[in-house]
C-alpha positions in Angstrom: 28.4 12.2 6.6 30.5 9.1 6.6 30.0 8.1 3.3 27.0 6.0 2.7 23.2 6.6 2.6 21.0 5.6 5.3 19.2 2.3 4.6 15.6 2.6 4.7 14.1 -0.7 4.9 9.9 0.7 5.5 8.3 3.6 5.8 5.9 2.7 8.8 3.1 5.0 8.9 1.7 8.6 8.3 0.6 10.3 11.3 -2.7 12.3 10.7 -3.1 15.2 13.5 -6.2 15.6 14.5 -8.4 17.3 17.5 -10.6 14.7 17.9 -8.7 11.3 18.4 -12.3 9.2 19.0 -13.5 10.8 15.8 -11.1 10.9 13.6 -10.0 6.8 14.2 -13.8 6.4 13.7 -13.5 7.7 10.7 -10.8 5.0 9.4 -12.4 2.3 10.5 -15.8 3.2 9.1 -14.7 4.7 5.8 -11.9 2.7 5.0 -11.9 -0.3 7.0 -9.3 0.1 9.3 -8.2 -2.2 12.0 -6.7 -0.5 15.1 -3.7 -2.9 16.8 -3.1 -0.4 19.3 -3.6 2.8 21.4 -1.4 4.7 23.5 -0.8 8.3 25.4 2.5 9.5 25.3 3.7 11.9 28.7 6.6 13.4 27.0 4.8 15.3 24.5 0.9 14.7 26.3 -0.4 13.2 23.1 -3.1 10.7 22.0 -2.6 7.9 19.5 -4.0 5.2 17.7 -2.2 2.7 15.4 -4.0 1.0 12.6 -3.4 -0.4 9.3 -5.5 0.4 6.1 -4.7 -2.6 4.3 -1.1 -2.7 3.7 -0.4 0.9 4.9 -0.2 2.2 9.3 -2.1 5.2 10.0 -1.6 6.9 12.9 -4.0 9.3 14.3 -2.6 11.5 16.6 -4.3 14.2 19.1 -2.7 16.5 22.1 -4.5 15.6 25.0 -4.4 19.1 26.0 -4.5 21.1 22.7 -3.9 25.1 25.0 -0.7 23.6 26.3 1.7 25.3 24.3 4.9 24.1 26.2 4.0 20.8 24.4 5.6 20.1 20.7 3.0 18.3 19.6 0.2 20.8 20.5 2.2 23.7 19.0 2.6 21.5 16.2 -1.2 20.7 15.9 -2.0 24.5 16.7 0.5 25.5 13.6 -0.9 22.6 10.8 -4.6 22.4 12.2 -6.2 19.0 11.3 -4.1 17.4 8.5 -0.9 15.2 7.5 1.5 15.6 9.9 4.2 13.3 8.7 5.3 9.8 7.5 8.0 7.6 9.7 10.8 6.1 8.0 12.5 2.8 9.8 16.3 2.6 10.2 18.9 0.3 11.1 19.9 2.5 13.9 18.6 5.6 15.3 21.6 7.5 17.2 23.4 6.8 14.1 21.1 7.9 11.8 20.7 11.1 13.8 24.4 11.4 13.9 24.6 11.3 10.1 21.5 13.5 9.2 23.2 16.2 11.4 26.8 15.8 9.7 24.5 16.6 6.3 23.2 19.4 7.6 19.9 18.2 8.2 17.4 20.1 11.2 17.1 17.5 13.8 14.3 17.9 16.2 12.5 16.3 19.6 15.2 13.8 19.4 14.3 10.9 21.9 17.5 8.7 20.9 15.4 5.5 19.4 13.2 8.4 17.3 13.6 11.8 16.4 12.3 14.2 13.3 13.9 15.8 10.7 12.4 19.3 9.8 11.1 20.1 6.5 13.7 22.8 5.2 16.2 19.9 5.5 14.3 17.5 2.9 12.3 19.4 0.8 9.3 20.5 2.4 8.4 17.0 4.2 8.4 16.5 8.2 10.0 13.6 8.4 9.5 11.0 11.4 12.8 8.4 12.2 12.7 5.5 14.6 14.4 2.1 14.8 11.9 0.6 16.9 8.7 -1.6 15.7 5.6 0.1 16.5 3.8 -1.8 19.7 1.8 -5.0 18.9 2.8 -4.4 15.3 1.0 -7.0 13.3 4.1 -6.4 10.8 6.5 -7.8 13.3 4.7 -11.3 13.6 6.2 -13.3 10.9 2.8 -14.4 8.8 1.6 -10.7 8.2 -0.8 -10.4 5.8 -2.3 -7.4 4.2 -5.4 -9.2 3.1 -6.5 -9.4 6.2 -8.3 -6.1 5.4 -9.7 -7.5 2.4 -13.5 -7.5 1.7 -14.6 -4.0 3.3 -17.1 -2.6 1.6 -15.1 0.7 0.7 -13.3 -1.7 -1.5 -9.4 -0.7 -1.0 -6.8 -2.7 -1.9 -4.0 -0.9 -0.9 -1.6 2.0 -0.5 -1.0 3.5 -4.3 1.4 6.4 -3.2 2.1 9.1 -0.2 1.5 12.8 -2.4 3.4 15.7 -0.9 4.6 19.0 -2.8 7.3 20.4 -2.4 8.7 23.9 -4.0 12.5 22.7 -3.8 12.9 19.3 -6.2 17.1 19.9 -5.8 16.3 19.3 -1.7 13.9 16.5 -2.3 16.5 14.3 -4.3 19.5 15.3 -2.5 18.0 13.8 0.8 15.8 10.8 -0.5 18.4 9.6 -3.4 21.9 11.2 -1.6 21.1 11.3 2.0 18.9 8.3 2.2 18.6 5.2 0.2 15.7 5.7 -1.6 15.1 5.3 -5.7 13.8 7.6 -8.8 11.3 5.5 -10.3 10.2 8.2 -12.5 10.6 11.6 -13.3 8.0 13.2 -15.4 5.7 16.4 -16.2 2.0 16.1 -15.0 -1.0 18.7 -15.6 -3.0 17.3 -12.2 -4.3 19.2 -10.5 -1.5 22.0 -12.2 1.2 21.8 -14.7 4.6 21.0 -12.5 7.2 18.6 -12.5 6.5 15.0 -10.6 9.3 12.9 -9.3 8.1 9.2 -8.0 10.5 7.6 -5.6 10.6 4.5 -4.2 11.6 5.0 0.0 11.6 1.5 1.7 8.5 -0.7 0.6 6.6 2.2 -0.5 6.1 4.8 -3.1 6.0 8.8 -2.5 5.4 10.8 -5.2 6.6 14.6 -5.0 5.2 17.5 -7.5 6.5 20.7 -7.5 4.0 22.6 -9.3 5.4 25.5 -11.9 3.7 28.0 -9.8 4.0 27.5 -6.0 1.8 30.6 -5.8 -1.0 29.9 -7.8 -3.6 27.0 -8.1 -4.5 24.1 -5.6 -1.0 22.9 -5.1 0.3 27.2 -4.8 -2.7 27.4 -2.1 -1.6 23.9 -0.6 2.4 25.5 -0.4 0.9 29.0 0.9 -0.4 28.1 4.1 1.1 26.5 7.3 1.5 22.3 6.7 4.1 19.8 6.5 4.9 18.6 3.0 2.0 15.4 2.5 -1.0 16.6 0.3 -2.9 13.0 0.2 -2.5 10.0 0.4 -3.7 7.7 -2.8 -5.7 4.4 -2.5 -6.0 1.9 -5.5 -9.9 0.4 -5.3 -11.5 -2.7 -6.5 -14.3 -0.8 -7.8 -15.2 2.9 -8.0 -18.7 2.3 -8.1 -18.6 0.1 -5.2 -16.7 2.9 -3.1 -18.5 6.0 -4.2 -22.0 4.0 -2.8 -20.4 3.1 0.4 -18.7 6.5 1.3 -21.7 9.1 -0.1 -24.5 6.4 0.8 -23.5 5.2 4.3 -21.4 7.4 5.5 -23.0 10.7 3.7 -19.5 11.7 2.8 -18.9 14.6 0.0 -16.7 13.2 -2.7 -14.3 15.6 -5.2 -11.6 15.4 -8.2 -11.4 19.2 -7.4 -7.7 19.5 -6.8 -7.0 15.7 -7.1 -3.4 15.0 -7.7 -4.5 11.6 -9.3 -7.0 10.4 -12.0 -9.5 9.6 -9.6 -11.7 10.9 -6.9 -11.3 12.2 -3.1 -13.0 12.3 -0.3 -13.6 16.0 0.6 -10.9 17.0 2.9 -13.0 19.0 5.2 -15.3 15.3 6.0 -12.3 13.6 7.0 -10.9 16.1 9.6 -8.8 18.0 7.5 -6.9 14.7 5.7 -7.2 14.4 2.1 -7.8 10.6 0.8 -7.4 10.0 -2.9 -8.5 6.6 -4.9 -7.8 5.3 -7.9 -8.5 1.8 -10.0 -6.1 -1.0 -8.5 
């Protein structure tokens, strides 16, 4: 590498892989009071999208259109994961040169379309990692009087993105390429018993915070179970809420959804992974 870290000025959204596309951005919009901007089928990798913003934070649900075709990357990708976290998208300056750079560090580059491209988890600690230089389409963001708020007044009560959770059983790889190869910032470093005893670094990477725990054994426990089994690094992500009462009436009321601090990362409460097609929501007190 040349010198420098790569600037990182937002991470844009997390991409939630899914089988159902109808469903599962349903599901946002119902449980947490999403607002889709925009929808769009990609040939290159014959995939199914929707882009929407959970108050301050873009989720992307993302489905193969053809989920036997196997020649596709993001079908073999969906077939390997199953219905989870896929990955979050950091935004860059530049793309070809931030693809020039990750390579010179030895990072795995991969389905490198110029603009965008992916960095493989064994290259930054366990997270797939999406790169692009370009805005998202009919990005609300992009307009010049964006406001979060807009959101505001749901009734599942969320007022914004707390942290992206991901575990990770190599902390050295995790710092080295969000502190050494990218520009992002320890914000703390501490020990944590939820839902295990392991180590917790918080970093701040653009505008947002990720937190990543290595738990003291990646073999046992929810986080071990979590690191056992095919996935890409993000365990949940965590939602501060007006009012925990006020959210626990509207998702098991309403929506009949099954609600859990079994495995929680955080001091709050989940929604069960397995009613929100395979994606694990966390919220705490804003």
């Amino acid at each position: 590498m040349t010198g420098s870290r790569i600037p990182v000025s937002r991470i844009i959204h997390t991409i939630h892989a899914t089988t159902d596309i109808y469903k599962c951005r349903l599901l946002y919009q119902d449980a947490l009071g999403g607002l889709v901007f925009a929808e769009n089928y990609f040939p290159a990798e014959d995939r199914d999208a929707a882009l929407l913003y959970v108050t301050d934070h873009m989720v992307e649900p993302m489905a193969p259109r053809h989920a036997d075709d196997l020649t596709k990357p993001f079908a073999r990708m969906a077939a390997k994961i199953g219905q989870s976290f896929h990955s979050f998208e950091i935004k860059v300056p530049d793309g070809k040169a931030a693809s020039a750079a990750f390579r010179e560090a030895g990072c795995t580059v991969a389905s490198d379309y110029g603009v965008f491209f992916f960095v493989k988890p064994e290259s930054t600690g366990g997270v797939l990692l999406e790169v692009c230089e370009l805005a998202m389409p009919n990005d609300p963001y992009d307009r010049g009087n964006w406001n979060p708020l807009v959101a505001a007044g749901h009734a599942c009560g969320v007022a914004g993105l707390d942290h992206i959770a991901c575990v990770t059983a190599d902390m050295a790889k995790v710092l080295h390429f969000f502190t050494e190869v990218v520009d992002g910032e320890v914000l703390e470093d501490s020990r944590t018993q939820r839902p295990q005893a392991g180590r917790r670094v918080l970093l701040r990477v653009g505008d947002t915070r990720v937190a990543f725990i290595q738990p003291d054994d990646t073999t046992g426990g929810p986080l071990g179970a979590f690191l056992s089994k095919e996935q890409n690094g993000i365990y949940a992500l965590v939602w501060k809420i007006a009012d925990a009462g006020q959210a626990t009436t509207h998702f098991e009321g309403k929506l009949k959804l099954r609600l859990t601090q079994e495995g929680c990362i955080s001091s709050g409460f989940a929604i069960d992974p397995e009613d929100f097609l395979g994606a694990r929501h966390e919220f705490v007190a804003a």
